[in-house]
C-alpha positions in Angstrom: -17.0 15.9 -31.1 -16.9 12.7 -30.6 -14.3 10.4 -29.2 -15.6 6.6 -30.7 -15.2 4.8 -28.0 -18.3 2.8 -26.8 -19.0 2.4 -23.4 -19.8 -1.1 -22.5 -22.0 -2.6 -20.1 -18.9 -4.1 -18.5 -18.0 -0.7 -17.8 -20.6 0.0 -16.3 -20.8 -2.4 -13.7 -16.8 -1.5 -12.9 -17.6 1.8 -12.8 -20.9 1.3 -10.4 -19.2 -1.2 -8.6 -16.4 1.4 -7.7 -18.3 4.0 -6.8 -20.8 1.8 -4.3 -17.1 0.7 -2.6 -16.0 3.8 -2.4 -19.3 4.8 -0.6 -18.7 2.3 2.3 -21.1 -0.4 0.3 -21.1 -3.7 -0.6 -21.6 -5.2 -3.8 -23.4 -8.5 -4.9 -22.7 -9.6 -8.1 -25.3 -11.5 -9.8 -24.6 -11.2 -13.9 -23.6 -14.3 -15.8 -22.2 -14.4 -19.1 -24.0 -17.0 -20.1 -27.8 -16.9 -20.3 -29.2 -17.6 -16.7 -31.3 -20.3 -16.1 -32.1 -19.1 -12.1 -34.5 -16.3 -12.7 -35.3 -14.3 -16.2 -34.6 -10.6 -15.6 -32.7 -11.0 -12.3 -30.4 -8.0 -12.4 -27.0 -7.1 -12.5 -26.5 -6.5 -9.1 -27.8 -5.9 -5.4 -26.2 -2.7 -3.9 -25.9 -2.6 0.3 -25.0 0.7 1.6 -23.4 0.8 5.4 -26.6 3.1 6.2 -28.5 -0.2 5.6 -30.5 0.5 2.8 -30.2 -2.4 -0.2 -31.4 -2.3 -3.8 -31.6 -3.9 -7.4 -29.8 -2.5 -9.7 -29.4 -3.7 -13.6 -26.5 -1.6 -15.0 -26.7 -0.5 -18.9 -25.1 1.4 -20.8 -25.5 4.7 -23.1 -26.9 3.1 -26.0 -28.6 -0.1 -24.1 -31.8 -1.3 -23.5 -33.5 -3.2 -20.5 -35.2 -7.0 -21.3 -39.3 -6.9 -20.8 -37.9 -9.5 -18.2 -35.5 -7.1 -16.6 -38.5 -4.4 -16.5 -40.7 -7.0 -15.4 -38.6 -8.3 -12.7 -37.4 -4.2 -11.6 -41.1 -2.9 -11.8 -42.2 -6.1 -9.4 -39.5 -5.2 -6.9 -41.2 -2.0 -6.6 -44.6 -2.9 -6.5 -43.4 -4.9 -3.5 -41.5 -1.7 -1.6 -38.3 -3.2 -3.0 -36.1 -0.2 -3.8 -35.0 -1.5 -8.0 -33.5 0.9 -10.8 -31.1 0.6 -13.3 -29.0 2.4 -15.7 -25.4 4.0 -15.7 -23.4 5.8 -13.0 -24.9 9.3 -13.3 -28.4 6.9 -12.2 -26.9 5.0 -9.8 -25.5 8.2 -7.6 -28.4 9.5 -7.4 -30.3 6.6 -6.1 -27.4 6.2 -3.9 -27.5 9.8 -2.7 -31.2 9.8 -2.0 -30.6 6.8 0.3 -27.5 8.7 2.1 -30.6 12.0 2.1 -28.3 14.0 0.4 -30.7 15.3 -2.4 -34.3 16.3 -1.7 -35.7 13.3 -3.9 -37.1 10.2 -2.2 -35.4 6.8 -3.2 -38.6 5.5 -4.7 -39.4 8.5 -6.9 -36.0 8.2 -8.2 -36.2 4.6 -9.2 -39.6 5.1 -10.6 -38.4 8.1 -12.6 -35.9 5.7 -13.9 -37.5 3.1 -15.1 -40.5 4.8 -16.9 -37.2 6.8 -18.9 -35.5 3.3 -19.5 -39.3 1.5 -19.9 -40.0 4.6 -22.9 -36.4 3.5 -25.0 -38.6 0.1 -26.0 -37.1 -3.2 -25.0 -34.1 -4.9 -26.4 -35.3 -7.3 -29.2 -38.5 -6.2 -29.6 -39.8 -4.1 -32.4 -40.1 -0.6 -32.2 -43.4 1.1 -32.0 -43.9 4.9 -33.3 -44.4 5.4 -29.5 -40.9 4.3 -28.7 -39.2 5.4 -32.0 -40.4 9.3 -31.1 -38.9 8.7 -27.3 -35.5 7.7 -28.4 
């Protein structure tokens, strides 16, 4: 059954925000509104946890879809050792737990993990290929 109500991406980021707070953390806000003109793909936010450890993080929702640019931008960050993931809640705990060592995944197999599953739903305003049709 379902309820009809949509989860926004605005949500999200509430939601995330909460939880990082609520964890000790601090939270850097970088989304606009408006289309940025400082970097393409700079996400959402940058999470700090009082353990030290810091990450990107480009919160989406259910039904949404990362830019190339936002992929781009995330899958650089790790090429570089930056820790970088996106996604909802249920993603960012367990990023955030894995940093904390309270689950036996390492923080960079998680955000890897995560961005292949977000990389396979195709990119927002680009056509679907039968790869990324079969994946959704």
């Amino acid at each position: 059954m379902t309820t009809g109500i949509e989860i926004t991406e605005s949500v999200v980021e509430k939601m995330c925000d909460e939880l990082i707070h609520k964890m000790g953390g601090d939270v850097v806000r970088l989304s606009q509104r408006r289309p940025s003109k400082v970097q393409l793909g700079l996400p959402d936010r940058r999470y700090r946890l009082p353990i030290g450890a810091a990450f990107w993080f480009e919160c989406k929702a259910p039904h949404g879809q990362l830019s190339r640019k936002q992929y781009e931008f995330l899958s650089a960050e790790r090429t570089c050792g930056q820790l970088a993931s996106c996604g909802g809640l249920d993603e960012l705990l367990a990023l955030a737990q894995s940093c904390l060592r309270w689950t036996g995944k390492s923080s960079e197999q998680i955000c890897d993990a995560t961005l292949e599953a977000w990389q396979s739903k195709g990119f927002r305003g680009e056509r679907k290929t039968p790869l990324t049709r079969n994946n959704r």
